[in-house]
C-alpha positions as CSV (number, residue, x, y, z in Angstrom):
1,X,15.5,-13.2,-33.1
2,X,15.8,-15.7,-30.4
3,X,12.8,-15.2,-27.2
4,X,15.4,-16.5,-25.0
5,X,18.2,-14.2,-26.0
6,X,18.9,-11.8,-22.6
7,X,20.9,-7.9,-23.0
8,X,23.3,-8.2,-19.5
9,X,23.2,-4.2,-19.1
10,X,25.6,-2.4,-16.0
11,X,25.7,1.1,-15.5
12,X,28.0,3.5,-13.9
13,X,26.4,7.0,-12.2
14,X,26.9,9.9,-10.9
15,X,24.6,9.0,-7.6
16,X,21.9,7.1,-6.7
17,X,18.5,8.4,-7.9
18,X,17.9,8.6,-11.5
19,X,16.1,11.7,-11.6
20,X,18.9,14.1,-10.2
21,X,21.8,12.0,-11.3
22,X,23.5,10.7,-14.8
23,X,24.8,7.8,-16.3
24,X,28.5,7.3,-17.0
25,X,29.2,4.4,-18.6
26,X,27.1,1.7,-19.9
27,X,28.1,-2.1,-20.6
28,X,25.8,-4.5,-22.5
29,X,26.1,-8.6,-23.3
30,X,24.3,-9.9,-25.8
31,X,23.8,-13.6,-24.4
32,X,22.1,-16.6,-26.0
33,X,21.4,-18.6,-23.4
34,X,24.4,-20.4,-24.0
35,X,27.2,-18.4,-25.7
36,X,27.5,-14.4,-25.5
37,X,27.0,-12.7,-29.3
38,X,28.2,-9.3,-28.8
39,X,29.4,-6.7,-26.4
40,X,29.2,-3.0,-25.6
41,X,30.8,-0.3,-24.0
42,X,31.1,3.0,-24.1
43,X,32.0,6.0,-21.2
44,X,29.0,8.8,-21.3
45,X,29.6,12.5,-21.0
46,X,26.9,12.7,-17.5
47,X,27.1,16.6,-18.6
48,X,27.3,16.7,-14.3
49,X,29.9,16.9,-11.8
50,X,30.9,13.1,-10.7
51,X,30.9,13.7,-7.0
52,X,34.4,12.4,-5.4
53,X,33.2,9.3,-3.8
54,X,32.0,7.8,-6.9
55,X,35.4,8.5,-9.1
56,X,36.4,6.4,-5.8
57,X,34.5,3.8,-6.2
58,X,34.4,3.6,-10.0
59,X,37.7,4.9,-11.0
60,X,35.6,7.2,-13.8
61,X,36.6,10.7,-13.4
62,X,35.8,14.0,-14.8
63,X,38.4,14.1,-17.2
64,X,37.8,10.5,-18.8
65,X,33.9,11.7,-19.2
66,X,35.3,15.3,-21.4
67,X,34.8,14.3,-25.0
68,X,32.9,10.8,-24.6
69,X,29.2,11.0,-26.5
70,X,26.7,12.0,-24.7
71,X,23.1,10.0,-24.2
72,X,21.3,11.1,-26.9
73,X,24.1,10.0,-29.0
74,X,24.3,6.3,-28.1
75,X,20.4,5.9,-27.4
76,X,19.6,4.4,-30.5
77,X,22.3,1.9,-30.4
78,X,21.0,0.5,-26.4
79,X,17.1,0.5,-28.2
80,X,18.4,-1.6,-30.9
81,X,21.0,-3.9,-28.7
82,X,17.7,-4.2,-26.2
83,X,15.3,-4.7,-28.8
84,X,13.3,-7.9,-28.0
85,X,16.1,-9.2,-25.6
86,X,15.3,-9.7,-22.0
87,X,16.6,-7.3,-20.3
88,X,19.0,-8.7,-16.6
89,X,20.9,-6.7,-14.2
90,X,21.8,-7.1,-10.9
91,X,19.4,-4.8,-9.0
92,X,17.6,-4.8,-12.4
93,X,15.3,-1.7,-10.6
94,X,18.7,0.7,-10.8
95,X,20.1,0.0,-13.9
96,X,16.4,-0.2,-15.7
97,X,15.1,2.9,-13.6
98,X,18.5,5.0,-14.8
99,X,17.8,4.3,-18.9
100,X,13.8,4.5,-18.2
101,X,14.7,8.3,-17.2
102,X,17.5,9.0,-19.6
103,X,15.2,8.1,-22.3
104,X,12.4,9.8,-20.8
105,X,14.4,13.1,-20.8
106,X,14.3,12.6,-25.1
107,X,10.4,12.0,-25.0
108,X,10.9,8.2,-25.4
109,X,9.2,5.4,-23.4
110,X,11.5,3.0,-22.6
111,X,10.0,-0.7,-21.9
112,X,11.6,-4.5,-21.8
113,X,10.7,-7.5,-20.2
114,X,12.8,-7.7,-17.2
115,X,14.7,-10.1,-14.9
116,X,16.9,-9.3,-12.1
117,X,19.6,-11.1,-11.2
118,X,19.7,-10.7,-7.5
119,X,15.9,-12.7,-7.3
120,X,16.9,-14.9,-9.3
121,X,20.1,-16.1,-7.3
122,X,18.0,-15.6,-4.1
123,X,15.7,-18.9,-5.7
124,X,19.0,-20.7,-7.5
125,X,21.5,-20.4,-4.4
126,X,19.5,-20.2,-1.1
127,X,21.3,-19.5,2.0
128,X,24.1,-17.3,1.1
129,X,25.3,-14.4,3.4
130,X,25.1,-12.0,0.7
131,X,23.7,-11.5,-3.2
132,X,25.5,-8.8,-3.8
133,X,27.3,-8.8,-6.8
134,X,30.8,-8.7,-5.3
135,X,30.0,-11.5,-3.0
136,X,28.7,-13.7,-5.7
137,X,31.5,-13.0,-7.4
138,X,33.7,-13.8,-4.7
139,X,31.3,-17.4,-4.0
140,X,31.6,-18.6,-6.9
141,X,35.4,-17.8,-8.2
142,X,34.0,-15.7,-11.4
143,X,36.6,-13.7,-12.9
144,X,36.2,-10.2,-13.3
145,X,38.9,-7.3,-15.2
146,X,37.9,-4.5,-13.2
147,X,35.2,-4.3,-10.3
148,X,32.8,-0.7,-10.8
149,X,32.6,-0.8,-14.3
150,X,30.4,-1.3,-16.6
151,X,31.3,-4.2,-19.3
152,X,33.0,-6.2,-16.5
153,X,30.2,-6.4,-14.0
154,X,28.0,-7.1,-17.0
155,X,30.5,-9.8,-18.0
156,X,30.4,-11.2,-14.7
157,X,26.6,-10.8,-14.6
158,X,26.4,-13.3,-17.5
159,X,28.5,-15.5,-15.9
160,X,25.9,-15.8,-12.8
161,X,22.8,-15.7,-15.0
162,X,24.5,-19.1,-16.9
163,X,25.2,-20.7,-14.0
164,X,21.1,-19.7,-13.2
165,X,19.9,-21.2,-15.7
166,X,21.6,-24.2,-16.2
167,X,19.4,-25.5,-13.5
168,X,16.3,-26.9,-15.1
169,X,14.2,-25.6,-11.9
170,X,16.2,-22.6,-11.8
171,X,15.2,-21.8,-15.5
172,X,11.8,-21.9,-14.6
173,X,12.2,-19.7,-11.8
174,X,13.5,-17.4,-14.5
175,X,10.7,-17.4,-16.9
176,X,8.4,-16.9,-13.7
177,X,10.1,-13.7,-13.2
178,X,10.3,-12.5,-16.6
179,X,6.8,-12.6,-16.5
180,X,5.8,-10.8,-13.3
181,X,4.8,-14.3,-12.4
182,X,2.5,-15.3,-14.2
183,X,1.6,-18.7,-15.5
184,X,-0.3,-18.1,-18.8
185,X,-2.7,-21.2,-17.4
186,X,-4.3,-18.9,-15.2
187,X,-4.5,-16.0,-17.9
188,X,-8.4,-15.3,-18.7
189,X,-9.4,-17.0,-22.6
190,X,-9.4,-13.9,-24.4
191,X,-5.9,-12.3,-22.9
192,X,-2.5,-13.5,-23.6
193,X,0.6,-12.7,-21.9
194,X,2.3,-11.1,-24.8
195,X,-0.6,-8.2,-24.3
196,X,0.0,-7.6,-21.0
197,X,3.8,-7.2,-21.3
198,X,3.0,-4.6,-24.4
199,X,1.2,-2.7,-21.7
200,X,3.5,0.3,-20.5
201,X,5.3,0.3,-17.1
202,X,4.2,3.9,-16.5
203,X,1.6,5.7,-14.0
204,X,-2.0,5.4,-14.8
205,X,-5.5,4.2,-14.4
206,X,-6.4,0.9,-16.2
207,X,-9.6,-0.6,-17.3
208,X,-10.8,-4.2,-17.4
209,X,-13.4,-5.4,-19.9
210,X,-16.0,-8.1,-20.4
211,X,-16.8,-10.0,-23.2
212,X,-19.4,-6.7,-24.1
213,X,-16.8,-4.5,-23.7
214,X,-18.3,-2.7,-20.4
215,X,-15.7,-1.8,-17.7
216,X,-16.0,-4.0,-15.1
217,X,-13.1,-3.3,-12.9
218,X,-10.7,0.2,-12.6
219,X,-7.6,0.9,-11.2
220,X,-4.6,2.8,-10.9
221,X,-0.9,1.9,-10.3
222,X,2.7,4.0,-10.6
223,X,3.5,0.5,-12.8
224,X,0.1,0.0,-14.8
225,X,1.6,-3.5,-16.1
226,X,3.4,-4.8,-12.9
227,X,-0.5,-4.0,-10.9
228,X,-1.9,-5.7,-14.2
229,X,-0.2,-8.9,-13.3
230,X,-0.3,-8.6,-9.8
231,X,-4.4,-9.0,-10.4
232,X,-3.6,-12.4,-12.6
233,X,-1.0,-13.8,-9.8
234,X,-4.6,-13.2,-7.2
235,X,-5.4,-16.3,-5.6
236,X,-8.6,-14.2,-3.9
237,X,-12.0,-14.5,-4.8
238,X,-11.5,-11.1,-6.1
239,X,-9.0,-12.4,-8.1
240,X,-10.9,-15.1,-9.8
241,X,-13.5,-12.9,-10.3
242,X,-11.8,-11.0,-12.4
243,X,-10.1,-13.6,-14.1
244,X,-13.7,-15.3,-14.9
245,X,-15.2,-11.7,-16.5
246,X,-11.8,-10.1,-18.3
247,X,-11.5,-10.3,-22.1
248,X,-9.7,-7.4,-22.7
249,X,-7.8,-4.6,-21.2
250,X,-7.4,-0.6,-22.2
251,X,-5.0,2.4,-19.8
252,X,-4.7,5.7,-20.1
253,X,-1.6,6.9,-19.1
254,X,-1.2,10.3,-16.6
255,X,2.2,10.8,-15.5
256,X,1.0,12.0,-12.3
257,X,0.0,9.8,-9.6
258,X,-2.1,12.3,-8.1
259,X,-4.2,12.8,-11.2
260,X,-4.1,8.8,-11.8
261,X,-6.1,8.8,-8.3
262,X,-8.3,11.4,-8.9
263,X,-9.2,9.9,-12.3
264,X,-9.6,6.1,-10.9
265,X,-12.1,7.7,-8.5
266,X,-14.4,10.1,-11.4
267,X,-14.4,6.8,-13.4
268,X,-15.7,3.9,-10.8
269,X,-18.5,6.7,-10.0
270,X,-19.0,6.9,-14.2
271,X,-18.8,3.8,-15.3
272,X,-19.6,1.9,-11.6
273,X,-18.0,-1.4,-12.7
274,X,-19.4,-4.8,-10.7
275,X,-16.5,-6.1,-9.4
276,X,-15.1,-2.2,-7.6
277,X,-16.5,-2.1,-4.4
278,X,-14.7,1.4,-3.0
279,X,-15.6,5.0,-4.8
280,X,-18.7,3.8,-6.6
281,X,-20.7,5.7,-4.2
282,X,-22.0,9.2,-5.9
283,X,-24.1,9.9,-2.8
284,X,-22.9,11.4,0.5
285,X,-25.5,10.8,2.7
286,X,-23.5,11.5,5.9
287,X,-21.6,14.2,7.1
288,X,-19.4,16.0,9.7
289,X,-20.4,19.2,12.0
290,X,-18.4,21.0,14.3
291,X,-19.8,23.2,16.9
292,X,-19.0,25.0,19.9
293,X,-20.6,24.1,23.0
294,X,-21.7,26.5,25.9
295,X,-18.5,25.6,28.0
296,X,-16.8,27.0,25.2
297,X,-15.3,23.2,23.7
298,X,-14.9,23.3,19.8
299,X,-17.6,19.6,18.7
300,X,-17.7,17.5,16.2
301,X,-20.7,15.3,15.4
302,X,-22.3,13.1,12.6
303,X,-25.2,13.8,11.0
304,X,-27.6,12.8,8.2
305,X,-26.5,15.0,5.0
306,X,-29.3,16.9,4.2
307,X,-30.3,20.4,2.3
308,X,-31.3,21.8,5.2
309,X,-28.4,20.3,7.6
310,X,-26.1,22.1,5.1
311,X,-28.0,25.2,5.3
312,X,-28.0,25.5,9.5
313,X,-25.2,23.7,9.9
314,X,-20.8,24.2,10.0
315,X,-20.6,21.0,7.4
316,X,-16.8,20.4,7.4
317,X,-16.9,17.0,5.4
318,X,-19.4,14.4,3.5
319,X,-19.3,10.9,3.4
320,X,-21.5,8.0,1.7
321,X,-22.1,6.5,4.8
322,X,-22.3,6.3,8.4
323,X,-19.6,4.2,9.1
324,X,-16.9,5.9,7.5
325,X,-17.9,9.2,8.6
326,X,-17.7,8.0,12.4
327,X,-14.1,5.9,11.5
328,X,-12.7,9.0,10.3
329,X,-14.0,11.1,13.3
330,X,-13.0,8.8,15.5
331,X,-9.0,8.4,13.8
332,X,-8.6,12.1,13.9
333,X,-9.7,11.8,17.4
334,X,-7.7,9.2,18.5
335,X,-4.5,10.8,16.6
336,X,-4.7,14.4,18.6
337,X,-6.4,13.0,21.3
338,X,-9.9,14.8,21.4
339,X,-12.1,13.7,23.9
340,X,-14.9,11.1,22.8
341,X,-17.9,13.4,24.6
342,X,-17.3,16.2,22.4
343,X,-16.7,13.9,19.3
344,X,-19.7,12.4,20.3
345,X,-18.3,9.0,19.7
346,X,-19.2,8.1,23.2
347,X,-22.3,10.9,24.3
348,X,-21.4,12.0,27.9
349,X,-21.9,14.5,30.4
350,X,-19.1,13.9,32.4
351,X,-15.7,12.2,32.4
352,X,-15.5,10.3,28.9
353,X,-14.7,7.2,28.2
354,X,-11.1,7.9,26.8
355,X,-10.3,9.4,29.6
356,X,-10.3,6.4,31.7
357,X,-7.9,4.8,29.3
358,X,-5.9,7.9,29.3
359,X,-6.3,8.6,26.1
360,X,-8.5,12.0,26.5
361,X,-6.7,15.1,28.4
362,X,-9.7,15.3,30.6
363,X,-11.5,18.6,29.3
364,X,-14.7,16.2,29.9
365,X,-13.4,16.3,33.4
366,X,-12.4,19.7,33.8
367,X,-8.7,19.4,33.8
368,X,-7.8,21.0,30.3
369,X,-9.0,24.4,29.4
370,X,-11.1,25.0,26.4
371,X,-8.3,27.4,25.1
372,X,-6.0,24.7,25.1
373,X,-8.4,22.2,23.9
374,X,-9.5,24.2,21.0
375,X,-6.4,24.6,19.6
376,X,-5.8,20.6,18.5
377,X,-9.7,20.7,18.0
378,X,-8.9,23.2,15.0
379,X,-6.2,20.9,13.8
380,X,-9.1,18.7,13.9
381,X,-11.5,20.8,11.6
382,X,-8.3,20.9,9.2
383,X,-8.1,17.2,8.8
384,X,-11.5,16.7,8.2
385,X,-12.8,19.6,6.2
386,X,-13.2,18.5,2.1
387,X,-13.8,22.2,1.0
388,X,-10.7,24.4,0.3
389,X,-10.4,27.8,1.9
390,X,-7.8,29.0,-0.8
391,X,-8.3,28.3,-4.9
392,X,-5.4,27.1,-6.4
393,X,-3.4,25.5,-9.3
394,X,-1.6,22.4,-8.1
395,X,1.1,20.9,-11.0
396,X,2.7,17.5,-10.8
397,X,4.6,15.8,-13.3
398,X,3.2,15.1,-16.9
399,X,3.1,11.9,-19.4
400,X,6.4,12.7,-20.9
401,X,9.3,14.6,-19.9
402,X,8.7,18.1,-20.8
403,X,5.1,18.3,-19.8
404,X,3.5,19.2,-16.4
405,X,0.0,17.9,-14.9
406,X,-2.3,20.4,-13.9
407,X,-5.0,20.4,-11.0
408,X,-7.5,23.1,-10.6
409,X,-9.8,23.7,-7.3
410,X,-11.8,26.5,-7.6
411,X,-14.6,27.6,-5.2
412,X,-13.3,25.3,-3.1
413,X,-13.5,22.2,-4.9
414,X,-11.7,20.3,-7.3
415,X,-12.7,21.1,-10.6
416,X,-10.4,18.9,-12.8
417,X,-7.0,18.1,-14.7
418,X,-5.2,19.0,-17.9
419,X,-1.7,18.7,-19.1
420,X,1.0,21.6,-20.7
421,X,4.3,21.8,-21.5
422,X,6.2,22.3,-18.2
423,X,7.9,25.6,-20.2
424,X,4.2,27.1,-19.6
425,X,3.6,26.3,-16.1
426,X,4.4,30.4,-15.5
427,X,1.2,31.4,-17.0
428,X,-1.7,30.9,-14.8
429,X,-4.6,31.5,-17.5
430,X,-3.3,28.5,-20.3
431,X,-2.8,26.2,-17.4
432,X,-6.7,27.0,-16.1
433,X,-7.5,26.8,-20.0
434,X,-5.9,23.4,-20.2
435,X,-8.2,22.0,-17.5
436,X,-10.6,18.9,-18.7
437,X,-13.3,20.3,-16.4
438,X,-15.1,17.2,-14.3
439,X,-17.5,16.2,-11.4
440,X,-16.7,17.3,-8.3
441,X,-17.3,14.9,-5.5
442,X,-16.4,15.5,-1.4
443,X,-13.9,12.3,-1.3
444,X,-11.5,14.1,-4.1
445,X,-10.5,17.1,-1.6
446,X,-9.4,14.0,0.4
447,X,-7.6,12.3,-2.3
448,X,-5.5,16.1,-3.0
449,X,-5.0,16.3,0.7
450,X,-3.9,13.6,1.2
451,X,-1.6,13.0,-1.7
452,X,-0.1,16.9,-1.0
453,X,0.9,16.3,2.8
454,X,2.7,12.7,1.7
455,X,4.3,13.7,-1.3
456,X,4.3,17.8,-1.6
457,X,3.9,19.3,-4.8
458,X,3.8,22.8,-6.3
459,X,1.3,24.4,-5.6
460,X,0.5,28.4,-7.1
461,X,-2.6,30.7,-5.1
462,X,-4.6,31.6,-8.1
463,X,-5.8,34.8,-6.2
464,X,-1.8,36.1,-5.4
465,X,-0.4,34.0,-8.2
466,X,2.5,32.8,-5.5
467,X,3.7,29.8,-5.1
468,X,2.0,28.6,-2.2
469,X,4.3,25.4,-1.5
């Protein structure tokens, strides 16, 4: 089979996002370059309601979907039309993300070398109003059978993707974003392009390798592959560093992006590869105190992290060095606007500096209780405290479909990750069982914090057993 051959997929839904909503029709051209080989078509039972505004839009309704196969029946047929074609769409990341999660819901990794048809026009025909579909359409006079659905817009997609590359500039635009950008000139000796694009487009922590093998760089993307090639497109020293020491590359996939961070971070401190400058640190030679002082003002302060400070003192958090332990003071400061005296980013005995700049309420200057003081002081401790007052069981998404990540933090720490099928996620004792146990270090609490006010996650009180969030 032809390297230049291209599969021109369109999809119909029933909404927007491909994890809540179902294809309902698919179309697929099988184009050489120059001449189209085959076609495909076929309506999809969505086994949903097709909210009104789509039948609307697409002219697909309820009763034209009763009776047609559903996924599972045609997915064979799309892996072998797809099958070492290049896969185009216009707005490749919808119609690629929809099949990506149909096939993830039957345990199968779906992965092909992309190209979307909306950059590409971008580059080919600058200065147009609009690259949308219907406007291009519209531009260039291309005629279309039915607008909204599937074969036709793929039909017409084809269209546009010939009139791409029949420019000789154009065409190289188009192998440029085939391959993430990359020019295989700047690809290190030992790795070649076809290895990268055999690496999956999934969540995970990656590892580059010397000539010895040793890991000399680690990192973690939601598109392991895409981040891969991003670090080859890196014009930084950085990036020429890497591309001077990497002969080979290895991932682990996790599914979850949470567990991907937590596992970037044990693995720099493991493995502490040269060219990772962030996490290597296993020592936290600094940490945060907080105190109350006899006006009756909630304190924070930074001190060396010692045995005996962590015996005396109210340690709320560690860090591996001065620096960051005063930056993160002085944000959480700044964003609930503490006074810098009792931070003891700027020591005073009177009016603070920040108050000047009005950026202090003026407890320093007697003009805010400590009662009301103390109470975004305490929203302060929260922030910056990397010990857990509850243990818990936090799940996240799993590697496939049917399985759930699990993160344990016991005694107040993290204590690890595992993975089980998302049917046992009800009993607490397998999912502890399941834990990988690991190294617990103060910047992971941050990591989970973090991650869990951005993006949420289920999390189950291993004391109550109730779902907690």
């Amino acid at each position: 089979m032809s390297k230049r051959e291209y599969a021109i997929v369109d999809i119909e839904t029933t909404g927007g996002r491909a994890s809540r909503s179902r294809i309902t029709e698919i179309g697929i051209v099988i184009f050489d370059g120059e001449k189209v080989t085959e076609t495909y078509e076929t309506l999809l039972d969505p086994e949903q309601y097709i909210p009104a505004g789509i039948v609307e839009l697409t002219g697909i309704t309820q009763e034209m979907v009763a009776g047609q196969p559903k996924f599972h029946e045609v997915a064979r047929r799309i892996v072998e039309l797809t099958d070492g074609r290049i896969f185009v769409a216009h707005n490749a990341k919808f119609d690629y993300g929809f099949l990506r999660a149909e096939f993830g819901r039957l345990g199968y990794t779906f992965s092909r070398r992309q190209l979307c048809t909306v950059r590409l026009a971008r580059k080919c025909f600058p200065g147009l109003k609009s690259y949308s579909l219907g406007n291009l359409i519209k531009h260039f006079g291309i005629e279309v059978d039915a607008r909204h659905r599937a074969l036709a817009d793929a039909q017409a997609t084809t269209d546009l993707l010939a009139r791409c590359l029949a420019g000789e500039d154009c065409a190289e635009e188009a192998r440029r974003l085939i391959n993430h950008g990359i020019k295989e000139t700047r690809l290190p000796k030992q790795i070649k392009l076809e290895q990268i694009m055999e690496i999956p487009e999934d969540t995970g922590v990656y590892y580059f390798h010397d000539a010895k093998g040793d890991v000399v760089y680690v990192g973690k993307s939601t598109n392991i592959r895409k981040r891969i090639a991003q670090h080859f497109n890196d014009h930084t020293s950085k990036g020429s560093r890497i591309a001077e020491k990497v002969a080979d590359i290895t991932y682990e996939v996790t599914g979850s992006e949470l567990v991907a961070l937590l596992l970037e971070s044990e693995e720099i401190k493991r493995l502490q590869p040269r060219i990772n400058r962030a996490q290597r640190g296993k020592r936290f030679s600094h940490a945060i105190h907080s105190y109350v002082n006899e006006r009756g003002f909630r304190c924070f302060d930074v001190v060396r992290n010692t045995a005996q400070a962590r015996k005396e003192l109210d340690i709320i958090s560690e860090y591996p060095s001065i620096s960051r332990a005063k930056g993160r003071l002085n944000f959480v400061r700044k964003h609930l606007e503490l006074c810098s005296a009792f931070t003891n980013i700027y020591p005073s005995k009177s009016a603070c500096f920040h108050y000047h700049l009005k950026q202090c309420r003026g407890g320093c200057a007697g003009e805010e209780a400590p009662e009301t003081y103390n109470l975004r002081a305490e929203d302060a401790r929260l922030h910056l405290r990397n010990v857990f007052d509850d243990d818990f069981l936090l799940f996240d998404c799993g590697r496939t479909h049917d399985e759930a990540s699990v993160i344990l933090v016991e005694e107040g720490k993290y204590q690890g990750f595992g993975y089980i099928d998302k049917e046992q996620c009800h009993d607490l004792a397998t999912a502890i069982d399941s834990v990988k146990r690991s190294v617990t270090y103060p910047d992971t609490a941050r990591i989970i914090q973090r991650y869990v006010s951005e993006k949420g996650g289920k999390m189950v009180n291993l004391r109550s057993g109730k779902v907690v969030r």
